[in-house]
C-alpha positions, 0 to 999 in steps of 0.5 A: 306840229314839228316832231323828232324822234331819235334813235340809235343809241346804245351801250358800247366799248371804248372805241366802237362807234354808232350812229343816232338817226332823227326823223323829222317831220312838220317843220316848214321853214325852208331855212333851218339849222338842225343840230345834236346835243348831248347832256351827262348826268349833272351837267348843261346840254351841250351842243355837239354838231350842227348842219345848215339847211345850206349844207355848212355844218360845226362841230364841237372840238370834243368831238371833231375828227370823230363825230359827222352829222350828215342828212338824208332830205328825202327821208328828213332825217338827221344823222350823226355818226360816231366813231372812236367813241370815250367814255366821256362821250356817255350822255343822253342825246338830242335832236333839234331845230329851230330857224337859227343855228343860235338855236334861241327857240329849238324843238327838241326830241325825246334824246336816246342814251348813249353808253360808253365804257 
């Protein structure tokens, strides 16, 4: 069974920065997109970046020039790093994966709570 756990999330200041990690495990495609999401309260789960298993990553323009997803394959883990972050970046965040960066069909983690005031 796939699974992702997230973690690194948190309160911060206007401005701060954090960075969420996913560890992932029981995926055997050897082609994937990984992704974060992110859902406010009230509003759609939004994508926010994604990387390629061939290293091509996107970004949502909310967030360019701040966010960067990165990789770890050794440790099969997916980061995003958050800098200069606003109020409007507070949300619950998600991991996924799935085959394609369409994400029709994505396995998603629990989400860790980021806070920004």
């Amino acid at each position: 069974d796939v699974q992702l756990v997230e973690s690194g999330g948190g309160s911060v200041q206007a401005g701060g920065s954090l960075r969420l990690s996913c560890a992932a495990s029981g995926y055997t495609y050897s082609s994937y997109c990984m992704a974060w999401f992110r859902q406010a309260p009230g509003k759609e789960r939004d994508r926010v970046a994604a990387r390629h298993s061939d290293g091509n990553t996107g970004y949502a323009d909310s967030v360019k020039g701040r966010f960067t997803i990165s990789q770890d394959n050794a440790k099969n883990t997916l980061y995003l790093q958050m800098n200069s972050l606003k109020p409007e970046d507070t949300a619950m965040y998600y991991c996924a994966i799935d085959h394609w960066c369409t994400f029709p069909r994505p396995n998603w983690g629990q989400g860790t709570q980021v806070t920004v005031s």
